[in-house]
C-alpha positions, 0 to 999 in steps of 0.5 A: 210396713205390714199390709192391711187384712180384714178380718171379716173376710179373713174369717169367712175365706177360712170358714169356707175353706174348711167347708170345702175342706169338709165337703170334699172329704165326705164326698170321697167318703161316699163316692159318686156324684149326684149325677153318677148316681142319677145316671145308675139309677136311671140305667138300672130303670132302663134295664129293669123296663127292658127285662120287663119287655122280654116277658112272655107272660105277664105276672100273676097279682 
């Protein structure tokens, strides 16, 4: 006898397996992570203030 499936949930379970599907596709695509890329951003603001730092004179406007 065959088991009962709803196809409601059928339909959405494969519609979210292929967002995920998607999803994970177009993060390989473009690499980093939300946090990695906050991460570089806020490294490269911790080294541009530290360069700053370093100045003897400040810059003329």
């Amino acid at each position: 006898m065959a088991e009962i499936v709803n196809l409601n949930r059928f339909r959405k379970n494969r519609a979210r397996a292929e967002k995920r599907a998607e999803a994970d596709a177009n993060a390989a695509r473009h690499g980093q992570t939300k946090a990695e890329r906050q991460q570089t951003e806020a490294e490269k603001a911790q080294a541009a203030k530290r360069l700053d730092g370093h100045r003897l004179e400040e810059p003329e406007e």
